[in-house]
C-alpha positions in Angstrom: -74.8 -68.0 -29.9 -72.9 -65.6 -28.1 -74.5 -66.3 -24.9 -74.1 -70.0 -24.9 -69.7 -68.9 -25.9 -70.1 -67.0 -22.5 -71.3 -69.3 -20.6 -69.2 -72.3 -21.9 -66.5 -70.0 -21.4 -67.4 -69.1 -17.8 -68.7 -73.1 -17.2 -64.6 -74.2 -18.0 -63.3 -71.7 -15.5 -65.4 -73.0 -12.9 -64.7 -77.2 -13.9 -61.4 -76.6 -14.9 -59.5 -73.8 -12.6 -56.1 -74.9 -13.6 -56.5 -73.6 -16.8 -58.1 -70.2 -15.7 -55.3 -69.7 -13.6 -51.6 -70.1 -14.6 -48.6 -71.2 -11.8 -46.1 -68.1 -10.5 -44.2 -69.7 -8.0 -41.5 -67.7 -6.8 -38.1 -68.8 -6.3 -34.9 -67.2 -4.2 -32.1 -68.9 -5.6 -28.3 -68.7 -5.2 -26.7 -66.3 -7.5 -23.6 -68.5 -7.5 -25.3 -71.8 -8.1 -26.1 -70.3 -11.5 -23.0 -68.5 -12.1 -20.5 -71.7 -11.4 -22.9 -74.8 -12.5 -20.1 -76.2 -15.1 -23.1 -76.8 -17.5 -23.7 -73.1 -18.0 -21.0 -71.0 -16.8 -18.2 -71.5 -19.4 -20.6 -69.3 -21.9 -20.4 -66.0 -19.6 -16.8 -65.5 -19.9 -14.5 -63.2 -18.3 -14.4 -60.3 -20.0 -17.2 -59.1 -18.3 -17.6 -58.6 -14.9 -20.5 -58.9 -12.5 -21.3 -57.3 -8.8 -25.0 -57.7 -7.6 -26.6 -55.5 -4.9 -23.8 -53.1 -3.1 -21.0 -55.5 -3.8 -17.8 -54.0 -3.7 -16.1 -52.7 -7.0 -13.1 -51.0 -8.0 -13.0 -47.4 -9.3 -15.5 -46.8 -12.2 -14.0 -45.1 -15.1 -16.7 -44.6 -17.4 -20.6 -45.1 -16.6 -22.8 -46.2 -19.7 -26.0 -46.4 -17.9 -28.5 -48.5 -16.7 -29.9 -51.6 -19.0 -32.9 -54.4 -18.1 -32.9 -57.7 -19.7 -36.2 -59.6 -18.9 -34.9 -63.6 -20.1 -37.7 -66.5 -20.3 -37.3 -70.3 -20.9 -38.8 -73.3 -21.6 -39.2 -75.4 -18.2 -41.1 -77.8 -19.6 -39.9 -81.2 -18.2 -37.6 -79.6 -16.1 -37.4 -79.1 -12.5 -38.3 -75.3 -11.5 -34.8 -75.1 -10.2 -33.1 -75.9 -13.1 -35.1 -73.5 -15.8 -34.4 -70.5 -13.6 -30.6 -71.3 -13.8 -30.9 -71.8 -17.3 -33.2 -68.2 -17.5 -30.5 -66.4 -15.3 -27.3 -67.5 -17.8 -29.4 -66.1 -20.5 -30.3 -62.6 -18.4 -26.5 -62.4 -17.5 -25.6 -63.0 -20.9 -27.7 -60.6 -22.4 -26.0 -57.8 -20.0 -22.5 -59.4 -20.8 -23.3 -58.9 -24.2 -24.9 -54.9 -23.9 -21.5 -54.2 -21.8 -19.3 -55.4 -24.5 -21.4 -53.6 -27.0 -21.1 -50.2 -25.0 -17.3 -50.9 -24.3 -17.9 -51.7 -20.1 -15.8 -54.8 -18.9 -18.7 -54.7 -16.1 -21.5 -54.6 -14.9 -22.5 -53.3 -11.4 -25.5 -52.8 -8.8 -27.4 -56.0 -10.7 -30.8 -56.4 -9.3 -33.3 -58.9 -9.8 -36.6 -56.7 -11.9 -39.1 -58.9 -11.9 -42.6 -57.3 -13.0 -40.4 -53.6 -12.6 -40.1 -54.7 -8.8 -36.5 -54.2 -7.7 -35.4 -56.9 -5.7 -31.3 -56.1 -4.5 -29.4 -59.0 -3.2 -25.6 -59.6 -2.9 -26.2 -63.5 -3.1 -29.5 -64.2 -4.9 -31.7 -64.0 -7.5 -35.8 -63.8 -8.0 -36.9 -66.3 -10.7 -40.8 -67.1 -11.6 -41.3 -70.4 -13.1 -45.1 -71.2 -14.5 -46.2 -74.4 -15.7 -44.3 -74.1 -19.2 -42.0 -71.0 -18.9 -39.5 -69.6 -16.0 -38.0 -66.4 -15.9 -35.4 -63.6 -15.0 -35.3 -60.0 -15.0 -32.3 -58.0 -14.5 -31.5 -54.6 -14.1 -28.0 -53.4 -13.8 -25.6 -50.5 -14.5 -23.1 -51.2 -17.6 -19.3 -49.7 -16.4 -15.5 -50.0 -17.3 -13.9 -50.2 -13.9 -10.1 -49.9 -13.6 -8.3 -52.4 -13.4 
């Protein structure tokens, strides 16, 4: 019985590869394409700050460390582009939320994280999208700058 599992098992990899095999198609897309689509952006706020890659910031006051958010969503029925906006609001809100939670009013040197593979970008973003889920990882450094 466990030999005919095996090879039925091993017979559907070989008829049916799509199923052995799951989509990762990688996308580059704009950091501010996400940030100011009207659909999603009124939900980050401004009490929170954020400067990807070696953007530019003013004085840091306090440092409260470094924090990964690793965001997924449903793409089903959804074009790839759209699912990794939605996935990047949801990684940027989790790190607006942690920064508020520590007391930072920013967060700085924001780097896409994807599989713990630091991608640093000053304009955009690494999303994966599959054949039901996209995703965004983000690594960034929690601060209160002065203003």
């Amino acid at each position: 019985m466990r030999r005919l599992l095996v090879g039925l098992l091993l017979l559907n990899a070989v008829l049916f590869p799509s199923h052995a095999e799951a989509r990762d198609t990688v996308y580059n897309l704009k950091i501010d394409d996400a940030m100011h689509d009207p659909r999603y952006n009124q939900e980050l706020g401004n009490e929170v700050a954020f400067f990807f890659g070696a953007q530019k910031t003013p004085a840091v006051e306090q440092n409260f460390g470094e924090f990964v958010t690793n965001r997924k969503t449903n793409s089903v029925g959804k074009p790839d582009q759209e699912a990794c906006r939605w996935a990047m609001l949801s990684a940027l809100r989790s790190l607006r939320e942690r920064a508020l939670k520590m007391g930072g009013n920013a967060v700085v040197n924001i780097q896409s994280y994807y599989r713990k593979n630091a991608t640093t970008s000053e304009t955009t973003y690494e999303c994966h999208a599959g054949a039901i889920i996209a995703g965004v990882a983000l690594r960034g450094t929690v601060v209160k700058l002065r203003r």
